[in-house]
C-alpha positions in Angstrom: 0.6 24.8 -4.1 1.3 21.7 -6.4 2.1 18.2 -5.1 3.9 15.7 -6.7 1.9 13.5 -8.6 3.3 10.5 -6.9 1.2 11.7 -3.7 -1.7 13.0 -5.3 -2.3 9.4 -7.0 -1.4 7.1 -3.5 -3.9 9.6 -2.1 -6.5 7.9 -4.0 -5.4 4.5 -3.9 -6.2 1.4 -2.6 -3.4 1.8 -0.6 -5.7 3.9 1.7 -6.4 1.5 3.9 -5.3 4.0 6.8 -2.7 5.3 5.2 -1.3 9.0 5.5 -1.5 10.3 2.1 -5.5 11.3 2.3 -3.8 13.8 4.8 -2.7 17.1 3.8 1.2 17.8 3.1 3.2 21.0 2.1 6.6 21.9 0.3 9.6 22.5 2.1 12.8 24.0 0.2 15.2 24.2 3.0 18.5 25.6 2.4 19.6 26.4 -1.4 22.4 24.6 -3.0 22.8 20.8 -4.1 21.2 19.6 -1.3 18.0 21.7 -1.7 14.7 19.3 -1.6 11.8 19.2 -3.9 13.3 20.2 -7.1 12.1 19.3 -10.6 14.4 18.4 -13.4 14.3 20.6 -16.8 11.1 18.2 -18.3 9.4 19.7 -15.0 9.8 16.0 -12.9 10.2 15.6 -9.4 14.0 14.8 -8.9 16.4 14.6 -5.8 15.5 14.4 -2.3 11.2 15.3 -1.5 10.6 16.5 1.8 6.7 16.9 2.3 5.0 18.2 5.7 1.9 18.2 7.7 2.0 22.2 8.8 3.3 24.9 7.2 6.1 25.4 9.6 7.8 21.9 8.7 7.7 20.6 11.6 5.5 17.2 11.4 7.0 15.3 8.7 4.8 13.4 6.1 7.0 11.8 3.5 10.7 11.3 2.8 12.3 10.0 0.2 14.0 10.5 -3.4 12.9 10.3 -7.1 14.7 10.3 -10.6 13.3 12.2 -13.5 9.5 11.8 -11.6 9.8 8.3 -10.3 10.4 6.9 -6.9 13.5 5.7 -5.7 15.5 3.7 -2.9 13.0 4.2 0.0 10.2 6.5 0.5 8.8 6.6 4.0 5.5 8.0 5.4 4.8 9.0 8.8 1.9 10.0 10.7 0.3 12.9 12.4 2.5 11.4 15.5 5.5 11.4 13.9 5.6 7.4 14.0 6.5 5.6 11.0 3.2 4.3 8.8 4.6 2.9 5.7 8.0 2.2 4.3 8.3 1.5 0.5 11.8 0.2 -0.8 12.0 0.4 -4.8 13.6 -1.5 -7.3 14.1 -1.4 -10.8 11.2 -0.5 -13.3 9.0 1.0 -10.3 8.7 -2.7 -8.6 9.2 -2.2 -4.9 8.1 -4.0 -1.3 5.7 -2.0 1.2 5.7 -2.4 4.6 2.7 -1.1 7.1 4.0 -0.7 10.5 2.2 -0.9 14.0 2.7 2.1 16.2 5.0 -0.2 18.3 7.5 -0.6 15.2 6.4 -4.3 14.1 5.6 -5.2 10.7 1.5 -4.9 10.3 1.4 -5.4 6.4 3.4 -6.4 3.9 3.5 -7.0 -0.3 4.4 -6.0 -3.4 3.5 -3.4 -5.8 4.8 -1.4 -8.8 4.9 2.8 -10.2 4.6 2.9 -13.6 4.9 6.1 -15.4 6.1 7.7 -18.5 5.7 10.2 -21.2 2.4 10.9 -21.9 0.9 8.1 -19.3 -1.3 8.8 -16.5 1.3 7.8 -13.6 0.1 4.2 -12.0 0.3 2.8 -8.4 -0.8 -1.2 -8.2 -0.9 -4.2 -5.8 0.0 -7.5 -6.8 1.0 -10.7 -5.5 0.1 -12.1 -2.1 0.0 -9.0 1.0 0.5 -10.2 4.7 -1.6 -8.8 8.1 0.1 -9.8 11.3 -0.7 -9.0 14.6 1.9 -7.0 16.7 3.2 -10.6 18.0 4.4 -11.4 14.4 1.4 -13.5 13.2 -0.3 -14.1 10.3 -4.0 -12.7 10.7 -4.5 -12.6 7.1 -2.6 -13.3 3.2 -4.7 -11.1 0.4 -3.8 -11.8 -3.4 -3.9 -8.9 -5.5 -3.7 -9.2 -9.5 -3.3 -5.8 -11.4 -4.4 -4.1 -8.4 -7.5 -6.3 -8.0 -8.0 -8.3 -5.1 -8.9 -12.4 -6.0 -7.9 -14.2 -2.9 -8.2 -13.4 1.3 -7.6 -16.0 3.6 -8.3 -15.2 7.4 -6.0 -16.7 10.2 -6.8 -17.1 13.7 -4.3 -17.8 16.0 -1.9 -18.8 13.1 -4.5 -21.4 11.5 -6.6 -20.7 8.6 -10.4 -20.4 8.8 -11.4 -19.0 5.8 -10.7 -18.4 2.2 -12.6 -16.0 0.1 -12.1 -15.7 -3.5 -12.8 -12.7 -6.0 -13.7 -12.4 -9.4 -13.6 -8.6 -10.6 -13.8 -7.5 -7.1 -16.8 -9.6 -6.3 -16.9 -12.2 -3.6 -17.6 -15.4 -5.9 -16.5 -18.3 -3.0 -16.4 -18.4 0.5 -14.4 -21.7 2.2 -14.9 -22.2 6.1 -12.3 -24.1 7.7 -11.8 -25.8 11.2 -8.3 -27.2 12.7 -7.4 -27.7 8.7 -10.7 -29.6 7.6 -12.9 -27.6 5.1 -16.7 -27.4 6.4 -18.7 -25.4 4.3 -18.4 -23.7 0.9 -20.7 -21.0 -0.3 -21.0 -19.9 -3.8 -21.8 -16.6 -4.7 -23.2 -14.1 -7.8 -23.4 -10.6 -8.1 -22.6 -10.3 -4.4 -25.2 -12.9 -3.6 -25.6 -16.6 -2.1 -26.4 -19.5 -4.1 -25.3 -22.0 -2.9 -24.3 -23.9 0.4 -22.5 -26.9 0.7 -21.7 -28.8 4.1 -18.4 -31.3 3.6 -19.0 -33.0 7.0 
């Protein structure tokens, strides 16, 4: 059974962190006509409306959403084995689109940017950039991540809404590490090849 290669790529992803698409999904073709799901145009692309599944008897519903000759579209939405939505992804032109994790309660957990690129003869491509938000399920901040080309280079940590520490990334390796206290900077620690050396006190 073949799924689209927009799943099989978010599968492997950063984008796992918790996310439903390192869980199984199958094909559903519903009834025949226009309206009829998961169809491929004639260069063999997903096209129309996808409906994916966690059982065989489409009942628990994994993905929803639409694509044009293989890309995403408008708004795909993943839910989990619940049935609760996990993660909403409006698009935009050229693949660019927002994503939004979701707490079981409905509230905004995560949210950022990130873009699909595709296209003949290119292995299809899903990245984070830009600056991705954590809130706690009373709407705040617990942390901002900066991703470039998919790479993270920047976390800062919150704790009841004020910043305590900023860590910063070079090639996905922690290369600076700021401690903060009611807005005052106390310590910074330098780092290389994953380890310390350095501490500096600044009070």
């Amino acid at each position: 059974m073949r799924l689209p290669s927009f799943l099989l790529l978010l599968s492997g992803t950063v984008l796992l962190s918790s996310c439903a698409g390192s869980l199984p999904a199958t094909r559903h073709y519903g009834p025949h006509g226009f309206w009829k799901p998961n169809r491929f145009d004639r260069h063999g692309l997903e096209t129309g409306r996808w409906r994916t599944y966690y059982d065989d008897g489409s009942k628990q519903p994994f993905t929803a959403g639409r694509y044009k000759h293989g890309r995403p579209v408008k708004t795909f939405s993943y839910y989990d084995p619940t049935g609760k939505l996990d993660r909403s992804e409006q698009y935009q032109r050229d693949g660019f689109c927002e994503v939004t994790y979701w707490h079981p309660g409905g509230q905004v957990a995560r949210k950022g940017h990130a873009q699909w690129v595709t296209g003949k003869d290119r292995q299809p491509r899903f990245y984070w950039y830009g600056p991705w938000t954590s809130y706690n399920v009373n709407g705040q901040i617990t942390s901002v991540q900066t991703y470039e080309d998919g790479k993270q280079v920047r976390t800062e940590t919150y704790e009841d809404g004020k910043l305590t520490q900023v860590e910063i990334f070079d090639n996905e390796k922690r290369t600076r590490v700021e401690t903060y206290a009611d807005g005052q900077l106390l310590k910074v620690e330098s780092f290389e090849k994953g380890l310390r050396t350095g501490t500096t006190n600044t009070l």
